[in-house]
C-alpha positions in Angstrom: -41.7 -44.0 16.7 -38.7 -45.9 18.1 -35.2 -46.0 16.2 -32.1 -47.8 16.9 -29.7 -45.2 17.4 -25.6 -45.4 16.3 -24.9 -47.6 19.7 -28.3 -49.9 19.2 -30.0 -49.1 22.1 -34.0 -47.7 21.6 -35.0 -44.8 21.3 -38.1 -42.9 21.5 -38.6 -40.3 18.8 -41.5 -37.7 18.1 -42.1 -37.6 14.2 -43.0 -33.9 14.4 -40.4 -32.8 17.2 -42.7 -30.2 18.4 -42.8 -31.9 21.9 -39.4 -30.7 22.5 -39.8 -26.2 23.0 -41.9 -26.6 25.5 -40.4 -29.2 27.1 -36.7 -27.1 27.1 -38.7 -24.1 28.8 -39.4 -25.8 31.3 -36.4 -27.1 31.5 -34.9 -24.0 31.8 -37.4 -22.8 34.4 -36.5 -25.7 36.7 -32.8 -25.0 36.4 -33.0 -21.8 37.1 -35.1 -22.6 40.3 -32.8 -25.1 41.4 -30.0 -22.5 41.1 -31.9 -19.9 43.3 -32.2 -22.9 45.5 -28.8 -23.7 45.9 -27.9 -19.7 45.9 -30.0 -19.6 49.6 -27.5 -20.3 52.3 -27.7 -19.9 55.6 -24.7 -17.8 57.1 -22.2 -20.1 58.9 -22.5 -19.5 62.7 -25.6 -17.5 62.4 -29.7 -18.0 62.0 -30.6 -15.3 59.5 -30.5 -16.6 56.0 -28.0 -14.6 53.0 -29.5 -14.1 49.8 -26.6 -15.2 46.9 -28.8 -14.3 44.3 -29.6 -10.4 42.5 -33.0 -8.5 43.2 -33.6 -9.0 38.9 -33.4 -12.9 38.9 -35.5 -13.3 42.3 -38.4 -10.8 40.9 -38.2 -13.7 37.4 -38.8 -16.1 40.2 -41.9 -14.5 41.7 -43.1 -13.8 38.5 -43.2 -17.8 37.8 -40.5 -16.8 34.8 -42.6 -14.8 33.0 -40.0 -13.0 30.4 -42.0 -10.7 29.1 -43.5 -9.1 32.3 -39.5 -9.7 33.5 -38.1 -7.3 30.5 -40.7 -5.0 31.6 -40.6 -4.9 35.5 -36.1 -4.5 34.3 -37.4 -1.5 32.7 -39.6 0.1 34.9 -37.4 -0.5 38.2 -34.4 0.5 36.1 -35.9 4.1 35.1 -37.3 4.8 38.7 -34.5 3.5 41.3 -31.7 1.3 38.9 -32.3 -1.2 41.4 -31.1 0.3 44.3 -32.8 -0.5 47.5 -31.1 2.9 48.8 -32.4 5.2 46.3 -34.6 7.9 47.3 -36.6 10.7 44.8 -38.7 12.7 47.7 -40.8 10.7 50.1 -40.6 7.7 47.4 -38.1 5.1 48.3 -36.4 1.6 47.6 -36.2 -0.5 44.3 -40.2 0.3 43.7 -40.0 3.5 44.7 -43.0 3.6 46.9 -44.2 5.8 49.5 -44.3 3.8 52.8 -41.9 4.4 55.3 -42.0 0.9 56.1 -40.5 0.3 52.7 -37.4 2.7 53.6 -36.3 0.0 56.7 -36.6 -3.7 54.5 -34.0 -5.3 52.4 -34.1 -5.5 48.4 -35.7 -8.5 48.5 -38.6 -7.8 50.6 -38.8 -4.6 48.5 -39.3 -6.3 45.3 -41.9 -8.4 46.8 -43.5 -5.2 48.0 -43.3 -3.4 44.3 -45.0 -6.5 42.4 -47.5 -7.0 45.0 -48.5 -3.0 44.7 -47.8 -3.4 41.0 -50.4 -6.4 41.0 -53.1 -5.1 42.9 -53.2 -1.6 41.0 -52.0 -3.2 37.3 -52.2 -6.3 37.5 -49.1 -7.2 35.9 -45.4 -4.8 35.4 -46.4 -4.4 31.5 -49.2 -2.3 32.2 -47.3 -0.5 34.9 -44.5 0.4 33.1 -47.2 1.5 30.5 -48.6 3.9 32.4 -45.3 5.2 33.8 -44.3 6.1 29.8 -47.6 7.9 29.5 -47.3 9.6 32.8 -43.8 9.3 34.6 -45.3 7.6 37.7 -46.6 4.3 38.3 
């Protein structure tokens, strides 16, 4: 349907408005993408790239911003390792807390990569992982 609005110029209007939801997540997903974009800066003088953004927001980027597996992968990291590429509990290091020695020597980043590809091919998605980890305190 189009309308003259208050300024007369056309305008295109849904009747239902039920376009416009899934139109705003996306949106918001492209945003957000285009933020983590611009957050990736190479370091003046130097080759190696600088992450500006947190370990949370670039695992809702790998996940394709999926929310709910987000809230979950929060939780699980956040009982095991609070984030912490540093943190250690035994022979089980880094954010996902695995047991590769490999693990101990990357960067948060490549960490979270790590977790959610381990997290994948044993799960197949955080919610089921941090599942299990409630029923059994390990994952």
């Amino acid at each position: 349907m189009h309308i003259i609005d208050t300024h007369g110029t056309l305008t295109a209007q849904s009747l239902s408005k039920a376009h416009r939801k899934p139109l705003r997540g996306v949106a918001c997903g492209v945003l957000v993408a285009i933020g983590i974009a611009l957050c990736i800066m190479p370091d003046a003088g130097g080759s190696k790239p600088v992450q500006y953004i947190d370990y949370k927001t670039y695992a809702l980027y790998l996940l394709d911003f999926n929310h709910k597996e987000h809230r979950c992968l929060l939780k699980l990291y956040g009982k095991e390792s609070a984030w912490n590429p540093l943190a250690k509990n035994g022979s089980h290091v880094g954010i996902p807390q695995g047991k590769s020695e490999w693990l101990a020597t990357q960067d948060g980043w490549s960490q979270v990569r790590w977790g959610l590809s381990y997290i994948g091919n044993r799960y197949g998605e955080p919610c089921i992982a941090l599942d299990h980890w409630s029923k059994y305190g390990w994952h």
